[in-house]
N, C-alpha and C positions, 0 to 999 in steps of 0.2 A: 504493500500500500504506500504511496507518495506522500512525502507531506503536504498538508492543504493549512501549515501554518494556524494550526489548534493552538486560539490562546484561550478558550475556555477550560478549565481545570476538571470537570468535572466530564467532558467529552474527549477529555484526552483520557484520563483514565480507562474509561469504556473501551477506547481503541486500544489501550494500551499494548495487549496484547498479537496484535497486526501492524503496529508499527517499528521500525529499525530504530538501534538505540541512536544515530544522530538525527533521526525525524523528532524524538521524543527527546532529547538534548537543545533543538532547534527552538520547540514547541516552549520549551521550559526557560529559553532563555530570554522571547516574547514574552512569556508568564511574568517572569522577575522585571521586566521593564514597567510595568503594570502596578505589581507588586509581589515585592520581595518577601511577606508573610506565607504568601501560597502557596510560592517556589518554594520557600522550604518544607510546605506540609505537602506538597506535591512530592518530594525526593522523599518523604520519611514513607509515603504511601506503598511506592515501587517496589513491583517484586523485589528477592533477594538474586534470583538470578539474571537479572539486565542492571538492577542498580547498579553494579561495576562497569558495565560497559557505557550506560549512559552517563556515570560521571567523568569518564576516560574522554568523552566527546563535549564537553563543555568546556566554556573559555575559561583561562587561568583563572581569572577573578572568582566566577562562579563554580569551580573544581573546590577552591580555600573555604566558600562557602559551605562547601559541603561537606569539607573533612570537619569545619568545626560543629557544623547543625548536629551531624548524624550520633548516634550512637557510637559506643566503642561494640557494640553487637551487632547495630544495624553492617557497621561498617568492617565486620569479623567476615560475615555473614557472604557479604558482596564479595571482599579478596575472595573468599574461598571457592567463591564460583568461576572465578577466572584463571587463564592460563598463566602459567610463572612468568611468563615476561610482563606482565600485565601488573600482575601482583607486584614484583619488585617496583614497578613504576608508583602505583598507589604509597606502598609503604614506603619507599625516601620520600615522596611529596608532604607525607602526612609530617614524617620527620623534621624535616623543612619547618613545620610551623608548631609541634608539639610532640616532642619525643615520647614523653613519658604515654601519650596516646596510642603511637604508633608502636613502640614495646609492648602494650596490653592488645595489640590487636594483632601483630605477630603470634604474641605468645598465646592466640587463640586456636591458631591455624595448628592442622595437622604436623605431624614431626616430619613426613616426606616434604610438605611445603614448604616449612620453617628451611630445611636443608640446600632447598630449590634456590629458595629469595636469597640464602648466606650466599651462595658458591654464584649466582648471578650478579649482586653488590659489589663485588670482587671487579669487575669490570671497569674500565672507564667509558665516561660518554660517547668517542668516537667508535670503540671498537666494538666489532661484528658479537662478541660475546652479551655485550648489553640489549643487544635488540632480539635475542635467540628464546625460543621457548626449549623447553628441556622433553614437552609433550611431545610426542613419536611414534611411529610404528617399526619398529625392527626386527629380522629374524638373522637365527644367525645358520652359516651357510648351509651346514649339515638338517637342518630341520626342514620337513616336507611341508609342501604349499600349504596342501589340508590342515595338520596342525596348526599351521600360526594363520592363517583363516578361521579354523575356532575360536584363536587367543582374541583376531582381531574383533569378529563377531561381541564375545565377552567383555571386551572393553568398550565397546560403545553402548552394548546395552546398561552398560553399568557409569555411562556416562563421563570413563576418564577418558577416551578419545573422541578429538573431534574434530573436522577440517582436513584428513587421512585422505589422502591421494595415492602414495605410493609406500612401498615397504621398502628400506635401509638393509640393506644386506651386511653385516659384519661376521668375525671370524671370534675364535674365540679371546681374544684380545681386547675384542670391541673395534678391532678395525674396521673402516668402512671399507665394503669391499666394491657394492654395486647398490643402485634402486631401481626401480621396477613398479610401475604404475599399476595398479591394481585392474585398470581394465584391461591390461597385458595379463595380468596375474589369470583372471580368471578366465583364460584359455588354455590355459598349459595342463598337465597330468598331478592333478594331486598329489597321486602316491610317487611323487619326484621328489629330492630336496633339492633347493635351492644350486645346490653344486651344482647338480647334474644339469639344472635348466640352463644354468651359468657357461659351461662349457660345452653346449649344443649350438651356442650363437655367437657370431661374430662379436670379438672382443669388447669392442664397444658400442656393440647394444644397448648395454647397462648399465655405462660409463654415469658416475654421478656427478650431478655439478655440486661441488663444494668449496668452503673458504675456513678459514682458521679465523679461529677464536679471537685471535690476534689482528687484523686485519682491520683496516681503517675502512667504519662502514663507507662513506663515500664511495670508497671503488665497490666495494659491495652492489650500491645500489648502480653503479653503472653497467657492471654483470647482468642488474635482473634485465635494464633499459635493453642493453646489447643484446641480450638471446630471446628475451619476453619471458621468463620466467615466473614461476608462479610458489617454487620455494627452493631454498637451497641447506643443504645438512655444512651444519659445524663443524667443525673437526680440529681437536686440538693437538698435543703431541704423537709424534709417528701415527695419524691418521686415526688416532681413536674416537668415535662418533659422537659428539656433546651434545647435540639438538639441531634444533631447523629455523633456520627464521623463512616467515613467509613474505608476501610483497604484501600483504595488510600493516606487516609490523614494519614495516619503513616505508610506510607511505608519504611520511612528511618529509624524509628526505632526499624520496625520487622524486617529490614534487619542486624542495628548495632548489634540488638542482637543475632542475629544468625551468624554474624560473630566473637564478642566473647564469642560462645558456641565453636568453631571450636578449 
């Protein structure tokens, strides 16, 4: 559904559940011009899983907004429904304006999460590591198609995969070895592993595109510009598989750059 610019509070709610979170960021930022009591009892109203996404789409001013309106629950609630790049991003901002908040809402999250946000913090702003979600689908070479088609099946019903294009081929190492689009996947022989489908096909078939951890996102996002990419796997020492950034999560710097090409 488009936005049609809903500055009523009470019909945006009703849509709320058919509209995209920067429709309902947009909506809410017309809201606040109006007045800013609403905005806030509009963001306390929101599910818990778009409240993250829709405060990630709001302008700075009205983000600060809402890290101090919300809850230390409300705002537990919403990280944990987002992917770890996301989550890191929420939790320094909050930091930014009240630590002692942002500690109690950390130390709400799961202990996988907590782990996630430490070892992503760890990054600087320009490198490929800060902008990486840790979320994945991987098998590793020896395991047949079917098996990890189960695992992949399992995790989304259980809602920890989402946005899953292709499967990460690694060794036992965690090396990244190859990826392999899922609508390739499911043509091939189940009862294959991975190896066998690997060496039945022209070398680079499978070839995956990736960047190191390290890596100054800028050239990052000229990669996705130059091939039109849709995601690219991390990799940090001797090639071992860290995560994925997709072209959602450096949006604003394939656009910085394209606005000083202009």
């Amino acid at each position: 559904m488009q936005n049609e610019n809903i500055r009523n509070p009470e019909e945006l709610l009703a849509l709320i559940e058919d509209l995209h979170p920067s429709d309902i960021a947009y909506s809410l930022k017309k809201i606040e011009q109006d007045n800013h009591e609403e905005f806030v009892q509009l963001l306390k109203k929101l599910p818990d899983d778009i409240l993250g996404d829709v405060i990630l789409e709001l302008p700075d001013n009205l983000r600060d907004d809402a890290y101090e309106e919300l809850s230390i629950k409300q705002l537990t609630d919403a990280v944990d429904e987002l992917e770890s790049d996301d989550q890191t991003d929420i939790i320094q901002e909050i930091e930014e304006l009240n630590e002692k908040k942002a500690k109690e809402i950390f130390e709400g999250l799961e202990e996988e999460d907590q782990q996630e946000i430490s070892w992503l913090k760890r990054y600087e702003e320009e490198e490929a590591g800060a902008y990486m979600q840790t979320e994945l689908f991987s098998a590793n070479i020896s395991e047949t198609i079917g098996d990890s088609i189960t695992r992949l099946k399992e995790g989304k019903e259980s809602d920890e995969l989402e946005n899953i294009h292709q499967v990460f081929i690694i060794n036992s190492e965690k090396t990244l070895i190859a990826s392999i689009l899922l609508e390739d996947l499911i043509i091939f022989d189940f009862n294959k592993t991975y190896e066998q489908i690997i060496s039945e096909h022209d070398e680079n078939r499978f070839k995956p595109f990736k960047v190191h951890d390290d890596e100054e996102i800028d050239e990052v996002a000229k990669q996705f510009e130059k091939y039109d990419l849709s995601v690219v796997a991390v990799v940090g020492y001797q090639d071992m598989l860290m995560g994925r950034i997709t072209s959602d999560d450096i949006l604003d710097v394939i656009e910085e750059n394209a606005t000083e090409q202009m």
